[in-house]
N, C-alpha and C positions, 0 to 999 in steps of 0.2 A: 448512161445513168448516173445521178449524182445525186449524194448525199450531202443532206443539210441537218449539219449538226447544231443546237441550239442548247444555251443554258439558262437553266430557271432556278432563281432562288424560292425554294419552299419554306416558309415559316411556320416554324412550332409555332401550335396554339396556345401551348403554355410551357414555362419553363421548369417546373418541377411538379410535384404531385400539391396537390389539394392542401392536406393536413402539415406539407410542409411549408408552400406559401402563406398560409396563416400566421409565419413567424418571421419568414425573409421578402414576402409580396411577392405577386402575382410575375412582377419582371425583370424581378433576379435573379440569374438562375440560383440553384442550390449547390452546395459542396457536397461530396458523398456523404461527411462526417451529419450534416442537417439533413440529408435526406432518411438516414438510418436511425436519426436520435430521434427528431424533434415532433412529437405528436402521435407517437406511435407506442405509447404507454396504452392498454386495454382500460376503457374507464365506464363500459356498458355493457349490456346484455349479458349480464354472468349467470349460469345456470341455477348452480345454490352455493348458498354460504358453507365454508367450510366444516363439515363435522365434528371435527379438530379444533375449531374454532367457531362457533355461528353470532360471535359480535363483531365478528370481520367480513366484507366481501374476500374475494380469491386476491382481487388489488386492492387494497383498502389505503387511502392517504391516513387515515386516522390511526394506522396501527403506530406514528407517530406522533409527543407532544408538540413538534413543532410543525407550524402551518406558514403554509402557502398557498397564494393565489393561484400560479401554475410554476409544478417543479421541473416546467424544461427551460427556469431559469437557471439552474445549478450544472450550467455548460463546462465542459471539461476544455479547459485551455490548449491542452495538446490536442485537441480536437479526434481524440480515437476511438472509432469503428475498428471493428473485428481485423478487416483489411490492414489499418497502418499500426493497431497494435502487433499483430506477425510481424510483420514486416522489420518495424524497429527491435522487437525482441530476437529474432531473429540475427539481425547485425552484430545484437550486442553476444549472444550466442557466438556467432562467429568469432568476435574478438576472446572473448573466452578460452575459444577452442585454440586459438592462435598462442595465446596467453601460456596455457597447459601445454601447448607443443616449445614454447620458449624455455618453461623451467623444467620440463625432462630432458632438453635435450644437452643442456648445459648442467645437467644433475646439480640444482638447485635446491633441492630437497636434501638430498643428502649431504651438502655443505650448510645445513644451519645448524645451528649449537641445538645440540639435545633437550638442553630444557625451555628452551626456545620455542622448538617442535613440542614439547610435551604440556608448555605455558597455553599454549595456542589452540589446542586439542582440548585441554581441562574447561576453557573458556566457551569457544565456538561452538562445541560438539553437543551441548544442552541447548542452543539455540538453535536446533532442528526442529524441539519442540516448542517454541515460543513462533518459530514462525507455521508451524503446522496450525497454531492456534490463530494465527492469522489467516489464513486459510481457509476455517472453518467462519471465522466472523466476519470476512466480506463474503461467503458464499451467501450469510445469512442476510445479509445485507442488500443482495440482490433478489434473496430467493422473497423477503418482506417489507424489501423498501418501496417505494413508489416515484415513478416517474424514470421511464429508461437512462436520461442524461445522467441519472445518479446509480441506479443500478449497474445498467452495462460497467462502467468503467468501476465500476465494485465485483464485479466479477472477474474481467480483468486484472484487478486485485488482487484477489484472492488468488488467483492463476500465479501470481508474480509471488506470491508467498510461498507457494508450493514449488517454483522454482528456486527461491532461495533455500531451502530447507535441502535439498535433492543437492542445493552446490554445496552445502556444506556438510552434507554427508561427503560428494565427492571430494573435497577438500580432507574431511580426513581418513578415506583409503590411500589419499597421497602421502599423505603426510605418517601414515602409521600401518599397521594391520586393522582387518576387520573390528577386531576386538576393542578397538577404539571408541567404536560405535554405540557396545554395549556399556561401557565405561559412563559415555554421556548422558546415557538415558538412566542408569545408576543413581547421577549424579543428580536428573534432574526429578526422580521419585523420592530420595533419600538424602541426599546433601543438605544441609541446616543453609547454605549462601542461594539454595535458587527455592526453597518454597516459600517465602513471599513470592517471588516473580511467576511462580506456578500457581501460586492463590488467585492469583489477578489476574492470569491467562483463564482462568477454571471459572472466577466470577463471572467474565464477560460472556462465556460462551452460553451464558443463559439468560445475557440482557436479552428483553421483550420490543426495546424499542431502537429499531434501526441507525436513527440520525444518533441515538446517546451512544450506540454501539461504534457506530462513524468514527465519533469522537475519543470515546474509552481505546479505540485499538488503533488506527491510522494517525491520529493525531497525539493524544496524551503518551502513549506507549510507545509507539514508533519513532515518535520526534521525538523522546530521549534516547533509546534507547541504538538507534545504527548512529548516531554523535558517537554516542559515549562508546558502541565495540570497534564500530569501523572507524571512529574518525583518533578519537583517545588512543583506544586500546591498538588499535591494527596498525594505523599509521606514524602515531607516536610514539610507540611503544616496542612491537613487533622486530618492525622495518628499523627502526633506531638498531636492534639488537641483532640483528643478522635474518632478521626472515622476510624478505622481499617478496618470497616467492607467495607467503600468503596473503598480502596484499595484494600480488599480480590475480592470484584465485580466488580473490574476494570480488574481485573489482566489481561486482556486477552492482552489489551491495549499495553501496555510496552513491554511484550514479545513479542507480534506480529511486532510489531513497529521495535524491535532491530532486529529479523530474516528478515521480508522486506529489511532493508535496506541493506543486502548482495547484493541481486538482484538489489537492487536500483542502490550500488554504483558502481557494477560489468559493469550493461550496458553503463553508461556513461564513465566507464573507458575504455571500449573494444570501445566504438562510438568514444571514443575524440584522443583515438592511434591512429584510422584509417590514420587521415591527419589532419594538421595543421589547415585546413580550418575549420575541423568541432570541434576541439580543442578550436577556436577562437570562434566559434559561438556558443557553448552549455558554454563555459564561461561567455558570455552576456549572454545568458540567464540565469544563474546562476545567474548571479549578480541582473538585473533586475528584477526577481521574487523571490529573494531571499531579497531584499529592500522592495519590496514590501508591503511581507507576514510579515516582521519586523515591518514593519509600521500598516500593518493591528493588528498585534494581539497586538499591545500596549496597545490601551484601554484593551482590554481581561488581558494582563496579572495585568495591574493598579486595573482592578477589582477583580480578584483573591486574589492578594497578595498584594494589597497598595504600597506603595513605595517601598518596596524589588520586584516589579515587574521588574522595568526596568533591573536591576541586570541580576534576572534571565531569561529575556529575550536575554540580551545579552550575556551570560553562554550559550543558548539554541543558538544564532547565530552562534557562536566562536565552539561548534561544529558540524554545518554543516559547515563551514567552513574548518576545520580540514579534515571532509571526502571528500569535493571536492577538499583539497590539494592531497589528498592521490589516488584521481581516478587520478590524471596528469591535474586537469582544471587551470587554471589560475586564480592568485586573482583579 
């Protein structure tokens, strides 16, 4: 008896799904990141308009002033799906964890100068709530923005703000007693240096319209404001003075901060090409929340760094500036 074995090539009839071929064709495949993004925003058959809202559907493109033809052009350059967001956060988690087993075990903590540890604590320890406020504004952002490519990765977001908040609490039980904690939030109810920067956490979290909200919190806010603690304050500052170790426990900060803003700078570059109209309007908004967040973290940085504050505040303006020159916004 003998067997004959034979081999057949079978061809897919097609290489990805439907609604994703619509955007990479019929015979290329897909990558998982366009299989998960691209066209799978809900844009029909909704039951009824919200009661909460009945001038909006449940997805409504119009709960924003700025328009688009189709928003699965505002592709996230890191290309992340749920999948390689873990993943990468994940690694960077590991290095962390690596990081914290470096400066216990060298008692790194208990060799910085005390007001060093106490400089670093007065500063960081109110930015638990600045970034809980971040938090809450990319949730919103997902929970009423339109079109997945910009949501998802706005949730994501917001995921990454609540993980910085969680490290800089753990940052300062390392660094002190619980009591530290309660200190911060003192500081950041009651202190005369952080309620601007709490006014403008508190304005935003009842902006209406998603893309100004984008703008007001990830871009105006943000891109001043980890310059001026992680790059001014932590690294030239901190680390100058004996504290390595909060640097090494920051880390997450800086690098997070520098890969956002790919995505950050991408969507308003691809929104503000669309048309002059919303070229003109996401520049005002740029401007006004970008004055703003200047204004708000003056006292912050005057506390940080004393009179080389202002400097590096406006080092930290000059470049957002630079990357709203570079997405096409207007100064």
């Amino acid at each position: 008896m003998s067997v004959d074995l034979h081999t057949r090539e079978i061809k897919s009839l097609r290489n990805t799904f439907t609604h994703t071929a619509k955007y990479v064709g019929n015979d290329k495949p897909a990558s998982r990141y366009q299989e998960a993004t691209l066209g799978t925003q809900p844009s029909a058959n909704f039951h009824y308009r919200p009661t909460w809202d009945p001038e909006h559907e449940v997805f409504d493109a119009s709960r924003s002033a700025v328009k688009l033809a189709d928003w699965n052009l505002l592709r996230d350059p890191r290309q992340y799906y749920y999948a390689t967001w873990t993943m990468a956060r994940a690694r960077q988690q590991d290095a962390l964890e690596a990081n914290y087993e470096f400066v216990e075990a060298r008692g790194l903590v208990a060799k910085m100068p005390a007001a060093v540890r106490a400089k670093a604590c007065e500063v960081l320890m109110p930015l638990r709530h600045v970034a809980w406020g971040g938090n809450m504004n990319n949730s919103s952002i997902g929970a009423y923005g339109y079109g997945t490519p910009f949501t998802a990765p706005a949730m994501f977001h917001a995921m990454d703000h609540l993980g910085a908040a969680q490290f800089i609490t753990r940052l300062g039980l390392a660094l002190d007693e619980p009591g530290v904690l309660e200190v911060g939030k003192n500081a950041w109810l009651n202190d005369a240096n952080w309620q601007p920067l709490r006014r403008y956490v508190e304005d935003t979290l009842v902006l209406q319209d998603p893309f100004e909200l984008f703008v007001a919190q990830n871009l105006a806010l943000d891109g001043q404001l980890y310059p001026l603690i992680y790059g001014s304050f932590v690294d030239d500052q901190i680390v100058l003075q004996g504290g390595t170790a909060v640097a090494m426990l920051t880390a997450f900060m800086p690098e997070w901060h520098d890969e956002s803003a790919r995505w950050i700078d991408a969507v308003v570059k691809i929104a503000a090409a669309e048309s002059d109209a919303n070229r003109q309007l996401i520049s005002g908004w740029v401007k006004t929340w970008a004055d703003r967040a200047q204004e708000a973290l003056a006292p912050v940085a005057e506390l940080a760094l004393g009179a080389p504050g202002r400097q590096a505040l406006q080092a930290a303006r000059a470049g957002l500036d630079q990357r709203c020159k570079k997405a096409g916004l207007a100064a």
